[in-house]
py3Dmol code that shows the C-alpha trace and the ligand (Angstrom):
import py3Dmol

protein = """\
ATOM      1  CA  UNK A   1     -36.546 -28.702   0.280  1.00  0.00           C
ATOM      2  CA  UNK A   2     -37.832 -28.629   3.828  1.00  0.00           C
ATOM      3  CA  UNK A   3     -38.454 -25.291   5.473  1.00  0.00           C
ATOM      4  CA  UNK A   4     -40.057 -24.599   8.517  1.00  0.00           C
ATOM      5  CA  UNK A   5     -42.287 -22.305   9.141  1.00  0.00           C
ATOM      6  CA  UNK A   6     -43.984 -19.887  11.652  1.00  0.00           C
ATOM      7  CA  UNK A   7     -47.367 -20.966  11.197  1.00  0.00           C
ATOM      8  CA  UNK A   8     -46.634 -24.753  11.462  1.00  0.00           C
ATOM      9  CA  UNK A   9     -44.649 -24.308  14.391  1.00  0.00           C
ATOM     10  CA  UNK A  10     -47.597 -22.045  15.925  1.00  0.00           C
ATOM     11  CA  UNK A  11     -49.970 -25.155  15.023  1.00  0.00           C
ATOM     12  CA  UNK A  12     -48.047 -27.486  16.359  1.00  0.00           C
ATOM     13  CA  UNK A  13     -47.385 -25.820  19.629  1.00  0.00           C
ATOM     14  CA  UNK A  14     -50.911 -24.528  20.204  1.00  0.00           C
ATOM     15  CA  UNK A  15     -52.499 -27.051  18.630  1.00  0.00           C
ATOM     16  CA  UNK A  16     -54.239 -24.039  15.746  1.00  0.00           C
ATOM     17  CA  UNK A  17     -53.555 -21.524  13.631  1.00  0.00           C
ATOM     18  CA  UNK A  18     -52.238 -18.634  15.326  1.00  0.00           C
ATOM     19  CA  UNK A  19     -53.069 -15.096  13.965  1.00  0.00           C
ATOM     20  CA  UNK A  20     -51.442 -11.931  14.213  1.00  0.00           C
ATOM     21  CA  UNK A  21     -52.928  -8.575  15.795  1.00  0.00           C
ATOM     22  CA  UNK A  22     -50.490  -5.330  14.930  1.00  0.00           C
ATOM     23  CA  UNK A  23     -50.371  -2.924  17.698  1.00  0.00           C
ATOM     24  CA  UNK A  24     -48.829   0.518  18.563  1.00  0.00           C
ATOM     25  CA  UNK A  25     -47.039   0.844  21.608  1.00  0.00           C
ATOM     26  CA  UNK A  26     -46.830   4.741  20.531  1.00  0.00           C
ATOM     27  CA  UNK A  27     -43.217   4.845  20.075  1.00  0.00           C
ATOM     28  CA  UNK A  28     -41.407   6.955  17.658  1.00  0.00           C
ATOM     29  CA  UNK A  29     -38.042   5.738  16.593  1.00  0.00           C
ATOM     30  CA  UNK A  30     -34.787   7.890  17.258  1.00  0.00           C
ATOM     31  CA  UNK A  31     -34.030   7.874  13.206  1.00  0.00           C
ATOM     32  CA  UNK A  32     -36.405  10.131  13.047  1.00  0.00           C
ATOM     33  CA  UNK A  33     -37.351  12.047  15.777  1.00  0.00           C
ATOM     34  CA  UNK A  34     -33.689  13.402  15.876  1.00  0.00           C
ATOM     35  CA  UNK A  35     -31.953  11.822  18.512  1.00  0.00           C
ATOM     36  CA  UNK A  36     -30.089  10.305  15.510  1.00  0.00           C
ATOM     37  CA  UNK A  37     -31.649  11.370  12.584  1.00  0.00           C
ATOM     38  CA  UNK A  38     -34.348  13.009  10.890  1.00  0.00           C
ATOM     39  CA  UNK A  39     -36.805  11.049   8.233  1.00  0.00           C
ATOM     40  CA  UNK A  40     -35.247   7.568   9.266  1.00  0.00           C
ATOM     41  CA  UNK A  41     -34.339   4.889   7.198  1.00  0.00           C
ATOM     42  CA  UNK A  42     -34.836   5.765   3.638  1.00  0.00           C
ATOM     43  CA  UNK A  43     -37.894   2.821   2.635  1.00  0.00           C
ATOM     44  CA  UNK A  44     -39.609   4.014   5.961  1.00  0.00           C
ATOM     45  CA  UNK A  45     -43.009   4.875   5.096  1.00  0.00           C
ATOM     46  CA  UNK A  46     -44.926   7.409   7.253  1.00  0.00           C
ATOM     47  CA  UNK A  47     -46.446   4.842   9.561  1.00  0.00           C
ATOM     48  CA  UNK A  48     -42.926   3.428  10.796  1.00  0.00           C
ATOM     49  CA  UNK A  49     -42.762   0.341   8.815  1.00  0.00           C
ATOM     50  CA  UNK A  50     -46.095  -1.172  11.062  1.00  0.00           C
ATOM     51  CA  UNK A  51     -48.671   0.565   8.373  1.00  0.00           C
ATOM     52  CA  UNK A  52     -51.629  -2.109   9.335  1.00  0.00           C
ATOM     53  CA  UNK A  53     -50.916  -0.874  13.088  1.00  0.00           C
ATOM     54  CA  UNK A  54     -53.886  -0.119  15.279  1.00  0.00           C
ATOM     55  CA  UNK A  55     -53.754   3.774  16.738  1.00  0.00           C
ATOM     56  CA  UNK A  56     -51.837   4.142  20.329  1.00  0.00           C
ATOM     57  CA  UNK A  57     -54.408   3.517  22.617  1.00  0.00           C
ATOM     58  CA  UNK A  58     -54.556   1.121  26.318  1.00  0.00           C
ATOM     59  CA  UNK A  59     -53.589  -2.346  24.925  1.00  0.00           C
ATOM     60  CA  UNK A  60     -57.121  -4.092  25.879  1.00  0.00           C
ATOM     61  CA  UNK A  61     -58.304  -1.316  23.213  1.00  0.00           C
ATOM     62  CA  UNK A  62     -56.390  -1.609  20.690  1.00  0.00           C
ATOM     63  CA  UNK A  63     -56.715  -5.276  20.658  1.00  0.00           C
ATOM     64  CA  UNK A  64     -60.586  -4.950  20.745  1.00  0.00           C
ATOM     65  CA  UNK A  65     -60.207  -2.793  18.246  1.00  0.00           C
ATOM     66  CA  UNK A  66     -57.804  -4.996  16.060  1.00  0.00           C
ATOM     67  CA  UNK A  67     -59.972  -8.235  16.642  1.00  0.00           C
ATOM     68  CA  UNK A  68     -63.125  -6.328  15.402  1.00  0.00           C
ATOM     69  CA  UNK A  69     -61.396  -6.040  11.911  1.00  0.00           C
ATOM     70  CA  UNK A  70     -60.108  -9.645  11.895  1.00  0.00           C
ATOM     71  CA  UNK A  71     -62.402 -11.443  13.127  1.00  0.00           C
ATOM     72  CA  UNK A  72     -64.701 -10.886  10.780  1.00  0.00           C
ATOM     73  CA  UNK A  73     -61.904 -12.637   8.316  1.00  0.00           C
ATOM     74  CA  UNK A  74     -61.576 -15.868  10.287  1.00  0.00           C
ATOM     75  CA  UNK A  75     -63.076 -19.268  10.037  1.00  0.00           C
ATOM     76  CA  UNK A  76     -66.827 -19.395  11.142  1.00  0.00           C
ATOM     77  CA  UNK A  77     -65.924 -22.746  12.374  1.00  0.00           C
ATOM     78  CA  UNK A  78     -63.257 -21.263  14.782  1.00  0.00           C
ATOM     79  CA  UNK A  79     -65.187 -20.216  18.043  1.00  0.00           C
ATOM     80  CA  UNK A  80     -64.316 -16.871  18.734  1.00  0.00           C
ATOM     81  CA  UNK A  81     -63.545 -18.207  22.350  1.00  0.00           C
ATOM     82  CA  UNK A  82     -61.287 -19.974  20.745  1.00  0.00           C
ATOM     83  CA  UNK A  83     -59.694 -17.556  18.931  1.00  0.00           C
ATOM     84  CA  UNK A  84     -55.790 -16.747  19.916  1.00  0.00           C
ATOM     85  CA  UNK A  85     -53.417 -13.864  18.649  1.00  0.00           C
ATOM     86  CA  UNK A  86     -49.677 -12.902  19.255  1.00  0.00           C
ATOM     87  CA  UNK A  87     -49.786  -9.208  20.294  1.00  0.00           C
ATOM     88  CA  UNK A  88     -47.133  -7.717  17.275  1.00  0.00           C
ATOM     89  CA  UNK A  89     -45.647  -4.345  18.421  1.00  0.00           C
ATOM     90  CA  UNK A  90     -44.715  -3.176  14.863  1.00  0.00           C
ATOM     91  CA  UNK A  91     -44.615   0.135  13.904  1.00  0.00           C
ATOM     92  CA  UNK A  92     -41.697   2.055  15.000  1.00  0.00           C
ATOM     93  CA  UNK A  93     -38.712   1.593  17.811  1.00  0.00           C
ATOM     94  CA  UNK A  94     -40.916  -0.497  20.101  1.00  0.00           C
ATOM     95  CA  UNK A  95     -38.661  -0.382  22.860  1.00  0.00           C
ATOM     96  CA  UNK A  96     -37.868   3.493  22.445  1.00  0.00           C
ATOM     97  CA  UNK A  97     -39.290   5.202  25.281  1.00  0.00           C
ATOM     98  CA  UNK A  98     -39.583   4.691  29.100  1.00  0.00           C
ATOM     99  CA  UNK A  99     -39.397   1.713  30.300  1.00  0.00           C
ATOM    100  CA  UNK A 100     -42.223   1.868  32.803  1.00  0.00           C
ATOM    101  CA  UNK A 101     -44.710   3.267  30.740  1.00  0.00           C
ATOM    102  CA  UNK A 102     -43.599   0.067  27.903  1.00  0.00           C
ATOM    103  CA  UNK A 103     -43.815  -2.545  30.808  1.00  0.00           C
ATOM    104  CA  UNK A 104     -47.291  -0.976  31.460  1.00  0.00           C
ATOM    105  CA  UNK A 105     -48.322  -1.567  27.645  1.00  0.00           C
ATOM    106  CA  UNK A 106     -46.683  -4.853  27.115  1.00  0.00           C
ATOM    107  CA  UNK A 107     -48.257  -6.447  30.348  1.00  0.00           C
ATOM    108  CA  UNK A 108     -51.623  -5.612  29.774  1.00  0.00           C
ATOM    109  CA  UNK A 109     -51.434  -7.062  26.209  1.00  0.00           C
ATOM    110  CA  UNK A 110     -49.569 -10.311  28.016  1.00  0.00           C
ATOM    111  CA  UNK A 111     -53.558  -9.735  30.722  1.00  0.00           C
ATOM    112  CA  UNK A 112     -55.612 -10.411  27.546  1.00  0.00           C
ATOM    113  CA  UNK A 113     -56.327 -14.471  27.584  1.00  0.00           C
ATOM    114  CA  UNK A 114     -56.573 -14.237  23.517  1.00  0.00           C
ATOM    115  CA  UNK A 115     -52.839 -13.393  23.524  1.00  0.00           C
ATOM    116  CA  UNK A 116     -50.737 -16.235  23.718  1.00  0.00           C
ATOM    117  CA  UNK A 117     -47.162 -13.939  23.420  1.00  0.00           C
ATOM    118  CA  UNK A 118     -45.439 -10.961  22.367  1.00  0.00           C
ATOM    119  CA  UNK A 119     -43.708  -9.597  19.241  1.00  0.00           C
ATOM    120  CA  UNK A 120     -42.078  -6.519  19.830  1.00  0.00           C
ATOM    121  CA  UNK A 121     -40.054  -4.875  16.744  1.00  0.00           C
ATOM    122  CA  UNK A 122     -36.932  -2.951  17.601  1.00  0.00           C
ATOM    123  CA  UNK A 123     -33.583  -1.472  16.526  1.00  0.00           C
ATOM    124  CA  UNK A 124     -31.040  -2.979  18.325  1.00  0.00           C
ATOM    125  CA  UNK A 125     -29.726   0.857  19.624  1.00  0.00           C
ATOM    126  CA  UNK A 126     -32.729   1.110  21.341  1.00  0.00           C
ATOM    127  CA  UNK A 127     -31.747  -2.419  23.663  1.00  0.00           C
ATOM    128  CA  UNK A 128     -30.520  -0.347  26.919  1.00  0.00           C
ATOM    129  CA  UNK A 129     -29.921  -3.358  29.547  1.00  0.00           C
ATOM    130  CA  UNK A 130     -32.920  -2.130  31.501  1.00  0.00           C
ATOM    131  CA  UNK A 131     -35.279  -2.832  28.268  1.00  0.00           C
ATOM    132  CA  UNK A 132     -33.947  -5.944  28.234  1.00  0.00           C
ATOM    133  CA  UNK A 133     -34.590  -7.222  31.718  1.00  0.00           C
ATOM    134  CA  UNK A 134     -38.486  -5.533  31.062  1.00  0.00           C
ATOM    135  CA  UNK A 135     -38.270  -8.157  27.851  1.00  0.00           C
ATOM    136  CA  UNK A 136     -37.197 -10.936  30.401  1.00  0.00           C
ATOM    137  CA  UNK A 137     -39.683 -10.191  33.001  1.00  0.00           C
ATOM    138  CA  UNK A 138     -42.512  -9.842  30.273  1.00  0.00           C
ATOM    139  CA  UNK A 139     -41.345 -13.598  28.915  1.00  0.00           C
ATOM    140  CA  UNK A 140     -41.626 -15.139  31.987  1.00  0.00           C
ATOM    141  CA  UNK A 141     -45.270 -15.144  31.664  1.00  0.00           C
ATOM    142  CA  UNK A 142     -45.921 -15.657  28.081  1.00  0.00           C
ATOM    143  CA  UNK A 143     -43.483 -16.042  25.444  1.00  0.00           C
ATOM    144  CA  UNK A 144     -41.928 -13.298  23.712  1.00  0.00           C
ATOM    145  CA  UNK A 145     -40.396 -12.318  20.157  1.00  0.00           C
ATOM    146  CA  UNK A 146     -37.812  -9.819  19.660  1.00  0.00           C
ATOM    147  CA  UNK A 147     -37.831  -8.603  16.216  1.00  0.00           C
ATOM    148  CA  UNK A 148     -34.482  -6.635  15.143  1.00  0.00           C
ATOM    149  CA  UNK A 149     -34.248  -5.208  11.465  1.00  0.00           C
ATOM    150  CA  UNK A 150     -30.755  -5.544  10.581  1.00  0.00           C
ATOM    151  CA  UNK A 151     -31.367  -5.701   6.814  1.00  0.00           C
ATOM    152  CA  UNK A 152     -27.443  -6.050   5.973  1.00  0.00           C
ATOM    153  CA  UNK A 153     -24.197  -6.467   6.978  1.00  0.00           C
ATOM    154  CA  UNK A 154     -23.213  -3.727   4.602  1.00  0.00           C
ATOM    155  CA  UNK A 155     -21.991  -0.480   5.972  1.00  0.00           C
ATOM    156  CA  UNK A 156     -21.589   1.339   2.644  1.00  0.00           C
ATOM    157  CA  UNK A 157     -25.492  -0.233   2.846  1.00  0.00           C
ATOM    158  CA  UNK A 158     -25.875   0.723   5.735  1.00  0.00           C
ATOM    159  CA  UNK A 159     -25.260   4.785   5.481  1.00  0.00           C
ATOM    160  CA  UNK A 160     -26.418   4.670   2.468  1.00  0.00           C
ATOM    161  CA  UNK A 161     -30.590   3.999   3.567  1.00  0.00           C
ATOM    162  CA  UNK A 162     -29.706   5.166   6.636  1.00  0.00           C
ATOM    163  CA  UNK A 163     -29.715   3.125   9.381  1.00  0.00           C
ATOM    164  CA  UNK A 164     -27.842   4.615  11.344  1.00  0.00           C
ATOM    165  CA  UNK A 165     -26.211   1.847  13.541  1.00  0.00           C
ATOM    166  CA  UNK A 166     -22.954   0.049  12.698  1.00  0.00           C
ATOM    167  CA  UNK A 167     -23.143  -4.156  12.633  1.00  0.00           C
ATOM    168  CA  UNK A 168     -21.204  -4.307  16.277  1.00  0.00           C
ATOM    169  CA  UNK A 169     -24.590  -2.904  17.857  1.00  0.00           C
ATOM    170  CA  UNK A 170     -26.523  -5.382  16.788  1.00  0.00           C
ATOM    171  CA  UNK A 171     -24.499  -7.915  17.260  1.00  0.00           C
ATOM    172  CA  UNK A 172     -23.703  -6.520  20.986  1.00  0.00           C
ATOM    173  CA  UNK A 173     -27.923  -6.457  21.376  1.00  0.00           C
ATOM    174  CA  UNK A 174     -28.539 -10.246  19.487  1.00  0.00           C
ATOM    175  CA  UNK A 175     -26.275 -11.409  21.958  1.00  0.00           C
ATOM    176  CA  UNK A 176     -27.311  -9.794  25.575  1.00  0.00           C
ATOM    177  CA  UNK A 177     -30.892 -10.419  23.945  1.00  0.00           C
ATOM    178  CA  UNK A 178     -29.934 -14.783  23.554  1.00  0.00           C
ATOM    179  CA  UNK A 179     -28.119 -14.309  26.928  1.00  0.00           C
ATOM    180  CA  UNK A 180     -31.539 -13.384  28.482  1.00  0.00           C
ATOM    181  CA  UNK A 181     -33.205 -16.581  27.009  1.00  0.00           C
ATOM    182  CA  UNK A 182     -35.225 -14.143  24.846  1.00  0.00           C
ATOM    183  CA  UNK A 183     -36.560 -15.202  20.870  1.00  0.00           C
ATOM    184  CA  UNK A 184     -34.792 -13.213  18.313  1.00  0.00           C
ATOM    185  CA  UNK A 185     -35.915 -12.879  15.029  1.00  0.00           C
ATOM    186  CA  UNK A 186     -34.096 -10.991  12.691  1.00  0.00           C
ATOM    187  CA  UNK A 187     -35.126  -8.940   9.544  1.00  0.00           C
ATOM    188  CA  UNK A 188     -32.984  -8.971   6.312  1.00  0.00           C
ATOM    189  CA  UNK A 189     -34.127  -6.572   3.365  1.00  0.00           C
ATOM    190  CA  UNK A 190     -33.341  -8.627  -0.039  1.00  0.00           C
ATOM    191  CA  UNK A 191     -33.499  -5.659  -3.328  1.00  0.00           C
ATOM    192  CA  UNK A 192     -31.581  -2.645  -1.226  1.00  0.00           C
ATOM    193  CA  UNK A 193     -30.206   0.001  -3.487  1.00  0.00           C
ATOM    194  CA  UNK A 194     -26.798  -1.299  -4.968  1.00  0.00           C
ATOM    195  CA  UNK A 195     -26.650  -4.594  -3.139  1.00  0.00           C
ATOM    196  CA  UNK A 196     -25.366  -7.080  -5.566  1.00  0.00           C
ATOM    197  CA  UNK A 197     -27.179 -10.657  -4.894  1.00  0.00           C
ATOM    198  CA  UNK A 198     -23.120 -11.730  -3.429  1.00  0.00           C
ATOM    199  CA  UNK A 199     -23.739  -8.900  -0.565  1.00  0.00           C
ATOM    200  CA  UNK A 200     -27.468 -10.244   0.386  1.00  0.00           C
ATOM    201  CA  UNK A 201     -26.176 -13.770   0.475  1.00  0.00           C
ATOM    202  CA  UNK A 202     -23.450 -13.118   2.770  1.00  0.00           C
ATOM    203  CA  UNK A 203     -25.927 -11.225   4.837  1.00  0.00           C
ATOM    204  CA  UNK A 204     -28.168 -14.444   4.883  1.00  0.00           C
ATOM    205  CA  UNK A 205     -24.322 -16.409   5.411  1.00  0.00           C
ATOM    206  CA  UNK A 206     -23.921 -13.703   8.483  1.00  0.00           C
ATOM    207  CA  UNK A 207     -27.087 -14.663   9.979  1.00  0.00           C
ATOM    208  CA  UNK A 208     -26.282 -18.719   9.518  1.00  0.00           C
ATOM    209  CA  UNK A 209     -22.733 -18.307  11.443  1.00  0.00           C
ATOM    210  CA  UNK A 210     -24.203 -16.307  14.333  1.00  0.00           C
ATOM    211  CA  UNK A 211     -23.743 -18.735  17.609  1.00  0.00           C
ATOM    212  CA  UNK A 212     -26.528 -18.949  18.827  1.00  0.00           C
ATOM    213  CA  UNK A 213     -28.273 -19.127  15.870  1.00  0.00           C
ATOM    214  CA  UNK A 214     -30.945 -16.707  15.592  1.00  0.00           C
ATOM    215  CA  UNK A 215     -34.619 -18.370  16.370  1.00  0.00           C
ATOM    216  CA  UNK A 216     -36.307 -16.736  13.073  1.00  0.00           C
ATOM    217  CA  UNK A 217     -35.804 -15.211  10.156  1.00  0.00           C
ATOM    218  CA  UNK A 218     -37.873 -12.392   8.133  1.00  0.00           C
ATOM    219  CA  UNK A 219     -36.510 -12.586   4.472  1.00  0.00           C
ATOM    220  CA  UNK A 220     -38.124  -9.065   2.942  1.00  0.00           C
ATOM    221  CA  UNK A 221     -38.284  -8.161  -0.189  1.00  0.00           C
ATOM    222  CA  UNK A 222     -37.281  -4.419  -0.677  1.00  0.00           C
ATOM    223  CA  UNK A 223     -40.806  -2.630  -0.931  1.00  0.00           C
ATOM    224  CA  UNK A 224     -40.713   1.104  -2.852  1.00  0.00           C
ATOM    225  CA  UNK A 225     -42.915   3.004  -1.674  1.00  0.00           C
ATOM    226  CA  UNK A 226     -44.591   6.498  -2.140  1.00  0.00           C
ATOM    227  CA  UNK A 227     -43.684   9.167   0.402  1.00  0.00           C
ATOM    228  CA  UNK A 228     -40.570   7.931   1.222  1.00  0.00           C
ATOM    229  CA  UNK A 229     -37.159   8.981   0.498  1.00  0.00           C
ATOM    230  CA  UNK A 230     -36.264   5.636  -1.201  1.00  0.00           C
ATOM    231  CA  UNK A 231     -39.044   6.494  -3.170  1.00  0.00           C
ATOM    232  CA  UNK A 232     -37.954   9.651  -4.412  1.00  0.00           C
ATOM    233  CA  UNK A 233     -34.191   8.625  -5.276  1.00  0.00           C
ATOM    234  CA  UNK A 234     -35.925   5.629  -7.171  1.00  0.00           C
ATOM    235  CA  UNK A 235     -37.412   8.247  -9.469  1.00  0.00           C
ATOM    236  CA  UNK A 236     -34.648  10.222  -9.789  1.00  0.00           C
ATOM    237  CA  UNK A 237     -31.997   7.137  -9.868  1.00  0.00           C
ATOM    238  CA  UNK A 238     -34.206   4.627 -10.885  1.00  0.00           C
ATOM    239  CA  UNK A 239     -32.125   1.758  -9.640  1.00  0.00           C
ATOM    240  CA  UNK A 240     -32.547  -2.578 -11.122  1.00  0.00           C
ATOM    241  CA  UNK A 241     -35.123  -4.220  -8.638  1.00  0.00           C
ATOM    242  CA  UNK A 242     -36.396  -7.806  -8.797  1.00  0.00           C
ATOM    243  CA  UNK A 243     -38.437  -9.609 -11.543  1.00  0.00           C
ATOM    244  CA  UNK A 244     -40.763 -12.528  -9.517  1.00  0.00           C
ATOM    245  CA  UNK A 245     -38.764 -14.906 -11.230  1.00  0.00           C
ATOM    246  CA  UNK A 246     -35.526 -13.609  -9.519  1.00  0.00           C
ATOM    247  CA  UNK A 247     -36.524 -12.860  -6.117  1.00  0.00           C
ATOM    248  CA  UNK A 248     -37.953 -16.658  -5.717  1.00  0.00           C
ATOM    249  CA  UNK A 249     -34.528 -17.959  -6.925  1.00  0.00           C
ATOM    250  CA  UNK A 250     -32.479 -15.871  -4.180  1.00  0.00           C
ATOM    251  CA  UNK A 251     -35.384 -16.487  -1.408  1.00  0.00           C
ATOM    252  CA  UNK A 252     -34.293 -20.181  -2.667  1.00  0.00           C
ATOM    253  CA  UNK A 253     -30.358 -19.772  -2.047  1.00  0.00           C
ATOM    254  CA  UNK A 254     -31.071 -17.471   0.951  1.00  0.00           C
ATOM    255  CA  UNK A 255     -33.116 -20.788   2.526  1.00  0.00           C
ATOM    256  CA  UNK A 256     -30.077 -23.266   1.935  1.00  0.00           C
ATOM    257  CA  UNK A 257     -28.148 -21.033   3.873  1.00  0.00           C
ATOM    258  CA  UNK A 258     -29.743 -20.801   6.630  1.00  0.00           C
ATOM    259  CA  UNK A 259     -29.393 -23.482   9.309  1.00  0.00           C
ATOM    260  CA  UNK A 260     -32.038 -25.780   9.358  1.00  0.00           C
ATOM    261  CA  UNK A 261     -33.228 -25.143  13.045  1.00  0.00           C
ATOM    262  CA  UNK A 262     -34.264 -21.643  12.050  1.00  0.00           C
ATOM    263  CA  UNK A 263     -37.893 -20.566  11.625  1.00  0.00           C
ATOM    264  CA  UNK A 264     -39.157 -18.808   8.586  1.00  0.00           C
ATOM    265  CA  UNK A 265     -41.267 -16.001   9.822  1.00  0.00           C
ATOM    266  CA  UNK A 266     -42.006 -14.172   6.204  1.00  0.00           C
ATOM    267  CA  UNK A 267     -40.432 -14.484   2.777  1.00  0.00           C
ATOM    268  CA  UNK A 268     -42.047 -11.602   0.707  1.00  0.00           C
ATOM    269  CA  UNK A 269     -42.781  -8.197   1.930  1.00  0.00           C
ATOM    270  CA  UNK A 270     -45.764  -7.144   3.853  1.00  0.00           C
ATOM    271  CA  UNK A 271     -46.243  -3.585   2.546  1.00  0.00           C
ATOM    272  CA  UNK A 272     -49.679  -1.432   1.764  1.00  0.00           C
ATOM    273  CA  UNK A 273     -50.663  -1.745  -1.573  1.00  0.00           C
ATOM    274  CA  UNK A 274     -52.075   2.154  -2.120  1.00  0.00           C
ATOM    275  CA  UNK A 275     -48.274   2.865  -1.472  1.00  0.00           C
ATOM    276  CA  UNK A 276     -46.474   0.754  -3.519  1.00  0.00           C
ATOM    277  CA  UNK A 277     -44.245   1.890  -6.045  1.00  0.00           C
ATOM    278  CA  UNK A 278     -41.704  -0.973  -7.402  1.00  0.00           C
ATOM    279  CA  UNK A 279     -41.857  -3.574  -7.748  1.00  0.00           C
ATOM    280  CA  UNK A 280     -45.389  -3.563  -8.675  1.00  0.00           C
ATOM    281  CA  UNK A 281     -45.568  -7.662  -9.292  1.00  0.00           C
ATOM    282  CA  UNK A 282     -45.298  -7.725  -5.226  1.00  0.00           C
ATOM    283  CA  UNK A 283     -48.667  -6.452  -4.892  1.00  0.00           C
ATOM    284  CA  UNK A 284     -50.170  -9.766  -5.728  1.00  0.00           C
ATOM    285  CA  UNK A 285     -48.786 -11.592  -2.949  1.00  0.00           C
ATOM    286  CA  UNK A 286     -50.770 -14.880  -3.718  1.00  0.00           C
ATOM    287  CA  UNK A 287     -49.135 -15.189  -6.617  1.00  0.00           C
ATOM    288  CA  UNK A 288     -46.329 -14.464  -5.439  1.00  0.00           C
ATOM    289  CA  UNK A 289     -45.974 -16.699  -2.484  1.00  0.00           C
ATOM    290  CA  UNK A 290     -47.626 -19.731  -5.182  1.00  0.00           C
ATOM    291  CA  UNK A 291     -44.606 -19.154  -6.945  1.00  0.00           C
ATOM    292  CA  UNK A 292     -42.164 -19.211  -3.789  1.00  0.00           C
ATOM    293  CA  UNK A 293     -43.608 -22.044  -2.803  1.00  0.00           C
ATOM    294  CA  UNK A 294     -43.051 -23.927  -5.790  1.00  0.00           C
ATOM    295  CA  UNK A 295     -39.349 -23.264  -6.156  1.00  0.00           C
ATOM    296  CA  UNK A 296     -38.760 -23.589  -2.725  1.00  0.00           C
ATOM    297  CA  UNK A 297     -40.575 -27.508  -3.397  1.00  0.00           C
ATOM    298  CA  UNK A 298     -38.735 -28.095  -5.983  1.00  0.00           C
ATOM    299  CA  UNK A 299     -35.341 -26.780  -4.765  1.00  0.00           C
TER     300      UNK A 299
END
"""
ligand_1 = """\
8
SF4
S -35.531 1.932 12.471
Fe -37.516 1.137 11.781
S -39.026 2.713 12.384
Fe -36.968 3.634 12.529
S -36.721 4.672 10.579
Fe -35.766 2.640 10.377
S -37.391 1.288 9.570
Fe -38.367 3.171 10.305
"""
view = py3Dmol.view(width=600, height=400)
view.addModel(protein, "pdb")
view.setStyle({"model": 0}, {"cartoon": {"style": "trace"}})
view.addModel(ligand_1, "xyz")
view.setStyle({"model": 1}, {"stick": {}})
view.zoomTo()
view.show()
């Protein structure tokens, strides 16, 4: 089967490979600050889910900063004049805070002529109507990505790592976010605690009968890992996760759900490998995406 994916779209719209540069706008997120919660989501590891994120700092900075440890990574033959990056507001509630000081941040990433656009991860609780005109204003100079982890349509889900949102706020958020001709890209966790593979496959079913469809899709596979309280009920509970084998044969079904308009933005998980706990066959994500890969081609 035919999927399409982030970085052919980039190429073909810029014309190159387009890389990534995480960022901190220095949010905090109100699961765990305790506007709604303390210790957030339960698989929320210490750095807010945006562990590769540069330290809050003036945007310019942080992307200096960012490019200095990836550039060393790219192709020689790629000029670094040539070089272009999506700003990627990760870590945390990236839209949790003032609005003013975020327009500030989110601008002077937009100044940088390496960035060619925006993604900013967010809950969609944190989606006041004033954030999302900031969003609008920010798009109408360079494009920009709204990233909202829904991870399931399951309450019992839900409150159980939780999230602490019910599905009507998101789905409130997707749409005033569409309305505003913004991209939405939506995460879905595949692996959470007592989800059968039914319940993650009418989450992925969900996303497919959303109108508009959503522009992109993160398909994640559940990461364990140390410090958090997933973690710690995992030892105590241990609860079934994926084999490699399995988790390529959903990420398979997941795809033939979706519609075919919508962009594949990840289908493993992207977490630190010092932290992992389960499932450990994740940490080799070469392998892992060789494998994806295949089935997907052969599906
Ligand atoms: S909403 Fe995001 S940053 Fe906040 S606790 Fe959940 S995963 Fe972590």
């Amino acid at each position: 089967m035919k999927i399409r994916r982030i970085s052919d779209e980039l190429k073909k719209k810029y014309g190159q490979k387009i890389y990534k540069l995480s960022l901190s706008a220095g949010c905090t997120c109100p699961n765990r600050d305790g506007s709604l919660g303390f210790g957030g989501c339960t698989f929320c590891s210490e750095g807010g889910s945006g562990d590769f994120a540069a330290r809050p700092a003036p945007a310019a900075e942080q992307i200096a900063e960012a490019r200095r440890r990836i550039d060393p990574k790219l192709p020689k033959s790629l000029a670094m004049k040539d070089r272009r990056f999506i700003a990627y507001f990760q870590s945390f509630t990236n839209t949790y805070g003032d609005t003013g000081r975020l327009e500030h941040i989110f601008s002077e990433a937009e100044d940088q002529p390496e960035i060619v656009g925006l993604s900013i991860g967010t809950r969609p609780d944190c989606l006041e109507d004033d954030k999302i005109s900031m969003l609008k204003r920010l798009n109408e100079r360079k494009p920009v990505w709204v990233e909202l982890g829904l991870q399931t349509i399951h309450e019992e889900t839900a409150c159980r790592i939780h999230r602490g949102y019910s599905l009507p706020v998101f789905e409130d958020a997707y749409h005033r976010l569409k309305q505003a001709g913004l991209t939405v890209i939506v995460h879905v966790i595949l692996g959470l605690p007592r989800e059968t593979e039914e319940m993650m496959l009418q989450t992925v079913r969900y996303l497919a009968s959303l109108d508009p469809h959503p522009d992109g899709v993160k398909l994640q596979l559940l990461h364990i890992l140390k410090g958090t309280r997933l973690a710690e009920e995992y030892q105590e509970r241990p609860f079934p996760v994926f084999t490699m084998e399995e988790y390529c044969r959903l990420v398979v079904k997941c795809l033939k759900i979706l519609p075919e308009d919508a962009v594949i933005h990840r289908l493993t998980g992207d977490g630190p490998k010092k932290l992992l706990v389960a499932p450990l066959w994740s940490a080799d994500k070469k392998r892992v995406l060789n494998m994806l890969n295949r089935y997907i081609e052969e599906a």
